[in-house]
C-alpha positions in Angstrom: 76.0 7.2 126.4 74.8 7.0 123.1 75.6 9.5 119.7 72.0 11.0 119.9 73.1 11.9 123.7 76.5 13.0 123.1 75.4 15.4 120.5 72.3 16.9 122.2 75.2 17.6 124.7 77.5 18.7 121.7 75.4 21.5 120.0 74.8 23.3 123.9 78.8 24.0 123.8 79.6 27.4 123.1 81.1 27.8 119.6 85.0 27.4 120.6 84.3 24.5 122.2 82.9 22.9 119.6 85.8 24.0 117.2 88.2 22.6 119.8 86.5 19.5 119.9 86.2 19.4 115.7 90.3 19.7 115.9 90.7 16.8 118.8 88.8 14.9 116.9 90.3 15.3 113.5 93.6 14.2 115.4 91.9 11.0 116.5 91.4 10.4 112.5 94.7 11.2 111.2 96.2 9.2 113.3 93.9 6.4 113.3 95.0 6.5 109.2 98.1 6.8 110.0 98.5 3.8 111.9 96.4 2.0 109.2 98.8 3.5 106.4 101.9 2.0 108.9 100.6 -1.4 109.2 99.5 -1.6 105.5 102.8 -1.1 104.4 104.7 -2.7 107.9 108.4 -3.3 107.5 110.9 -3.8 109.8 112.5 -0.9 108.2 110.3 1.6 110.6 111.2 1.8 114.3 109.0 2.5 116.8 111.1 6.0 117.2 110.0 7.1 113.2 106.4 6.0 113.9 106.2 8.6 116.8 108.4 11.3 115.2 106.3 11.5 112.2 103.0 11.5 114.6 104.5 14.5 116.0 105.4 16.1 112.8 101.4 15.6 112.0 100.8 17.2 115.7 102.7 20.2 115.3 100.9 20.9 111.7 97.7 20.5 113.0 98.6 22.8 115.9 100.5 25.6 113.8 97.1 25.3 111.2 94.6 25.8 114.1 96.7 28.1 115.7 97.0 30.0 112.7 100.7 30.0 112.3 
């Protein structure tokens, strides 16, 4: 599938869907950047353990914003 088909299929969502998708999708970015920011600054200092804690920290914001908590 191509981007011209995946948004033709995109923009017949109902308007929550698309929102949800808009959030899923900002997730997939922060933590792509995230992982970037980690390697660009990779130490032995972090452990696997503070890598995924922090990504959950991130999680549970995005979640409490959208959720509107």
């Amino acid at each position: 599938m191509n981007f011209s088909q995946i948004l033709q299929i995109v923009k017949q969502l109902p308007a929550n869907d698309k929102i949800k998708l808009s959030k899923e999708l900002e997730k997939e970015a922060i933590d792509s950047k995230l992982t970037r920011l980690l390697k660009s600054f990779k130490t032995n200092d972090l452990s696997e353990e503070m890598i995924t804690r922090e990504c959950e920290i991130v999680r549970e914001k995005l979640y409490q914003k959208s959720h509107g908590k």
